[in-house]
N, C-alpha and C positions, 0 to 999 in steps of 0.2 A: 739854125744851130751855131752856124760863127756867130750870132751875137752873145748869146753864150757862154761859149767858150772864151771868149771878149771877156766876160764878167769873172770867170774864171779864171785870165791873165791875170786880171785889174787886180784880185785879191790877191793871188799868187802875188805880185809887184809890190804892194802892204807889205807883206811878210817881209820879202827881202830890206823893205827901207824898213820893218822894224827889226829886224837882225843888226842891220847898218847901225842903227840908231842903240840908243840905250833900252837894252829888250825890259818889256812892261809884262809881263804875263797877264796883267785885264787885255791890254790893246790884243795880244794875240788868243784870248781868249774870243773876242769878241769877232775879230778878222777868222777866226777857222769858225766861227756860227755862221759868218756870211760868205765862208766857202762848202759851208755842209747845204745851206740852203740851194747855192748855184748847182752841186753836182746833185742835189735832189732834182732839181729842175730840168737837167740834161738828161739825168735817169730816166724821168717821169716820160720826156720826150721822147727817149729813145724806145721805152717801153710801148708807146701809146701808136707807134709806127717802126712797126716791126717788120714792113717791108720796106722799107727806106734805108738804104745802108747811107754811108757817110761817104762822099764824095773824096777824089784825092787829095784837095786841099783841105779839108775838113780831117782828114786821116793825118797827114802832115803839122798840123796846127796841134791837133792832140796827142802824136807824137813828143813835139815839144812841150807840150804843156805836163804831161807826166816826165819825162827827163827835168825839168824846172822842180817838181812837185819831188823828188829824190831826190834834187841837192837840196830843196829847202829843211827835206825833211832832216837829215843829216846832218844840217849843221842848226837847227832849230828843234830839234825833241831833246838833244839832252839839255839844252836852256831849258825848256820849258819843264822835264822832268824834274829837274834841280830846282827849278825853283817853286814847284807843283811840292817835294819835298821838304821843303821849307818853312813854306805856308803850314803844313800839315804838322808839322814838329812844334811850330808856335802854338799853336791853339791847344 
């Protein structure tokens, strides 16, 4: 499961260096497909062993990794809405 959640940093980390950067909405388009696939795969995991709970470091890690996932979101949807909006107006 930490490796994972690992995969799950790793894209969460994208995000921020594309916030940093000059935001692209393909590159974050493309970075939230390879974070819908990681949280399918944790899903899948969690689902498939449902007597397994998550360890206290495993609880602490995903702690963090949603507090990350609230500031990204925060300061990266209304970019992305804005310019989700944009695209749509041109066409």
């Amino acid at each position: 499961m930490i490796e994972k959640l690992n995969k799950l940093d790793s894209n969460l980390l994208k995000l921020e260096e594309l916030d940093k950067d000059r935001f692209s909405f393909n590159n974050f388009k493309e970075i939230n497909i390879q974070l819908e696939n990681v949280v399918n795969e944790i899903m899948s995991s969690i689902n498939t062993d449902l007597e397994k709970s998550l360890n206290a470091d495993e609880q602490v890690y995903l702690g963090q990794i949603l507090s990350k996932i609230e500031k990204l979101e925060a300061k990266i949807l209304p970019k992305a809405n804005l310019l989700n909006s944009f695209s749509k107006s041109i066409i």
